[in-house]
C-alpha positions, 0 to 999 in steps of 0.5 A, a space after each residue: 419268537 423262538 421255540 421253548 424246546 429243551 435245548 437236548 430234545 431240540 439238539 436230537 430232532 436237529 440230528 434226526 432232522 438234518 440225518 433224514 433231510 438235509 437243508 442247508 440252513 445256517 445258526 439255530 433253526 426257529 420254531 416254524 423251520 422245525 415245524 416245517 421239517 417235522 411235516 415232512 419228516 411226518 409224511 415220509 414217515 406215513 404219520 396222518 394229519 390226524 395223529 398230531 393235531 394242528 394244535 399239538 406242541 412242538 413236543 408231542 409231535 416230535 415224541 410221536 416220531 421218536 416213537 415211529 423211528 423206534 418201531 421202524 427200529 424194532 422192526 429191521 432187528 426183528 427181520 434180520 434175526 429171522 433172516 436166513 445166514 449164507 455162507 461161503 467158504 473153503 468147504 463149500 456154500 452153505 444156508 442156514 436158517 437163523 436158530 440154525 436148526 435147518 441148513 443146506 450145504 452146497 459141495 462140488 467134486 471135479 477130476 479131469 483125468 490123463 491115462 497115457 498106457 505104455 505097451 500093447 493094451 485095449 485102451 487108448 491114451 486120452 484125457 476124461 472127467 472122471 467125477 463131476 459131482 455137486 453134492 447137496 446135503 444138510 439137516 431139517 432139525 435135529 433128526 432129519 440129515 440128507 445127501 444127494 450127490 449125482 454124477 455128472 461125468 460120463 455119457 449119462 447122469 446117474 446117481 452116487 448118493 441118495 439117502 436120508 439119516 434119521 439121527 436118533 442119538 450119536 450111537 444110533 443113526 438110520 440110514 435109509 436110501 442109496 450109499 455106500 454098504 460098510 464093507 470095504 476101507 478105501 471103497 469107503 474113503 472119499 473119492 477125494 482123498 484116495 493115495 493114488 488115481 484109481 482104487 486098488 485090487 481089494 476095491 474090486 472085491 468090496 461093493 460100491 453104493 447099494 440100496 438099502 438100510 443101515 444102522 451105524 453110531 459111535 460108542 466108547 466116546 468114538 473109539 468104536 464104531 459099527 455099521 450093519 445093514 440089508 440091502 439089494 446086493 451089488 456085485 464086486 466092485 460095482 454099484 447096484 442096479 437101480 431095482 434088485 435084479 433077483 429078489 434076494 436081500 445081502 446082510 453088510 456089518 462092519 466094526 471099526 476101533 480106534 484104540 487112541 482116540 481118547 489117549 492122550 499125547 501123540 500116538 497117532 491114529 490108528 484104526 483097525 476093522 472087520 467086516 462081512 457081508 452075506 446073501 444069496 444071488 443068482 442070475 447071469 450077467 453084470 448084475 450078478 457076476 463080477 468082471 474085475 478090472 486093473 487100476 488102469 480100467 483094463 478087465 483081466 477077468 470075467 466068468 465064461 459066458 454060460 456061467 451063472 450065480 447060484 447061491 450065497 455070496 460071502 465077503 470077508 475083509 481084515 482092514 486098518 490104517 495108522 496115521 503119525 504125523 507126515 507119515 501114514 499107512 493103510 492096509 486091506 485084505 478082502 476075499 469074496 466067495 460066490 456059488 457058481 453053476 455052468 448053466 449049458 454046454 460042456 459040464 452043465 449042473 457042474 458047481 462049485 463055490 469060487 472065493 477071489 482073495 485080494 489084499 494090498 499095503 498103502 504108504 505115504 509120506 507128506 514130505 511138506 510136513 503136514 499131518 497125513 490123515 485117511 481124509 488126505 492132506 486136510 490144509 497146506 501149512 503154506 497155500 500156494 501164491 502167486 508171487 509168494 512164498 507159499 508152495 503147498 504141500 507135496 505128499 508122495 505114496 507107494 501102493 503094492 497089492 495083488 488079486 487072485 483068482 480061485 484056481 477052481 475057476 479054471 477051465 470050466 467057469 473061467 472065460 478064455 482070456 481070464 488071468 489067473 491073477 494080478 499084481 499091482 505096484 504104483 508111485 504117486 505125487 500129490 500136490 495140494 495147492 491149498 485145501 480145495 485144489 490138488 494136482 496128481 501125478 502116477 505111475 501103475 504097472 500091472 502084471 497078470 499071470 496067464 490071460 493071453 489066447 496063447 496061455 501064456 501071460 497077459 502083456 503087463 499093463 503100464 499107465 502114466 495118471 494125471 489128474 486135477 482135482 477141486 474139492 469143496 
């Protein structure tokens, strides 16, 4: 005798049934085929003998595992709302917590370098990584932002970054930990995104990274933003040492406008800023007393080796950018003063305030015709493919700037083979491949005056860069 189910009731236990078991059964299944199959759909389910008596209906039971299904149902939707998001794309890996209040993002830095000098010079040609840095950062909540970034490249680890920002409102941000001081333009600029290979001469008057803490925000809707600071002081051009080597503390503010910002049409970007930097520091050595470099890594001056640093140590920097279309230049002019003292030997006691001027002028045109920006070629119109059309996008830059060293620095504080200064020119090709891979080619000479034992002038520095880069 046949079952008396609805025939709508018994259509779906036949869906549920053949969909959790299937049996090759062919026409209508009878009453004891159901049974059957619901004690074995019951048992794999985990519903006890106890929960539908042997007297209970066709109907009861089978309510009874609509209902199970659905709690089974209820369950997988809860577990996937909580469940963590992965991401991974072009700009890096990424983990976010499902009501995305807390998120990990994963970003990595590589560049392997080509030098290859041209003339008499202390380095050698030769390939190098000159950055290999995987960067973990995110936000715990709304408050709490982090960044670690180490450095891979060279004979040993060390650390770039380490800082946490308590992000109280978008016009107030602490930052405390290792990062770089508001000072310089392009020292502030992503290692990824600079014109050309190596930094020019204004970078080697502006900190790197420092240990410290700094407010910084946004007002008037982003067009101005400011950043001030102490920290343990870093010497020109070069990170601080890991614990302050004189117990003096440097005071770094900086103020940056963007007039266009909020303006409509299409001015272009522009960006203009000042910035200081003051403290006193004292002591002999690389941790007190800068030695600047060429962009080739050559050192054309250091102080004589019974020179020491005597007082306060003043930075200034007129600074500004202005991006159009393909088109876009950067400007800097830094000058660093330092208190000095011949600590032995002829002239000792003698001392002088020594101040150091560099400036330098960057153009670029991205002749593919994509936006040109202080963060770089951001992504090709047209990627380059295998077997496509696509080609990328090709910028070309020119760089021209010059350091000069104070002409009160000779003899007495000078070494022997110091310049007097540096002149600097350079032409670049960057080739974006797509938005995660460049490839760079750059030509920089550099002619000093004076630094030869003879006292005539140093032989000029000519250097052919290579580099490929990936970013994400």
């Amino acid at each position: 005798m046949r079952s008396r189910l609805p025939r709508a009731r018994l259509s779906a236990l036949a869906l549920a049934l053949v969909a959790a078991m299937p049996v090759a059964h062919a026409g209508e299944p009878t009453g004891n085929d159901l049974l059957a199959r619901i004690a074995a759909l019951e048992q794999r389910l985990g519903i006890v003998p106890g929960e539908a008596t042997e007297g209970a209906n066709l109907d009861q039971r089978l309510r009874i595992i609509e209902r199970k299904l659905e709690l089974q149902d209820e369950a997988a939707e809860a577990k996937a709302a909580s469940a963590p998001v992965v991401a991974a794309s072009a700009k890096g890996v990424s983990i976010k917590s499902a009501d995305g209040a807390v998120e990990l993002k994963l970003r990595v830095l590589v560049q392997a370098d080509g030098r290859f000098f041209s003339g008499r010079g202390s380095h050698n040609d030769g390939f190098l990584l000159r950055r290999v840095e995987p960067t973990l950062e995110g936000s715990w909540g709304k408050l709490v932002a982090f960044r670690i970034n180490p450095q891979f490249a060279g004979d040993s680890v060390t650390l770039n970054d380490a800082y946490v920002d308590l992000r109280f409102d978008p016009r107030a941000t602490l930052r405390v930990g290792k990062a770089k001081p508001p000072l310089g333009l392009e020292r502030l600029q992503s290692s990824a995104a600079t014109a050309q290979v190596e930094l020019g001469l204004p970078s080697e008057l502006a900190p790197g990274r420092d240990l410290g803490v700094q407010l910084q925000g946004d007002l008037l809707g982003g067009a101005l933003s400011y950043g001030i600071g102490a920290f343990n002081g870093a010497v020109d051009g070069r990170d601080a040492a890991t614990a302050n080597p004189d117990g003096e503390f440097e005071y770094v503010g900086r103020l940056f406008w963007e007039p266009f910002k909020q303006a409509g049409g299409d001015p272009g970007t522009l960006g203009l800023g000042v910035a200081a930097s003051v403290g006193d520091t004292s002591g002999s050595g690389s941790n007190a007393l800068p030695r600047y470099r060429t962009p080739g890594q050559e050192q054309f001056f250091g102080y004589a080796s019974n020179i020491v640093a005597d007082g306060q140590r003043l930075r200034r920097t007129v600074q500004g950018y202005w991006y159009r279309g393909p088109f876009g230049l950067l400007g800097e002019w830094i000058g660093s003063a330092q208190d000095v003292r011949v600590a032995s030997g002829t002239g000792a006691g003698t001392r002088a305030t020594l101040e150091h001027r560099a400036w330098q002028i960057v153009a670029g045109w991205v002749v593919s015709g994509e936006d040109a920006s202080f963060r770089g070629v951001q992504q090709p119109s047209s990627p380059f493919a295998i077997g496509q059309d696509g080609w990328g996008a090709l910028e070309l830059t020119a760089r021209y700037g010059r350091l000069a060293i104070d002409e009160h620095a000779f003899p007495l504080f000078a070494s022997p083979t110091a310049a007097r200064a540096a002149s600097s020119w350079g032409i670049a090709l960057n080739w974006y491949l797509n938005r995660n891979f460049k490839l760079a080619a750059n030509y920089v000479e550099t002619i000093f005056d004076g630094g030869a034992a003879t006292g005539t002038d140093r032989p000029d520095e000519r250097v052919f860069f290579t580099r490929a880069q990936l970013a994400f």
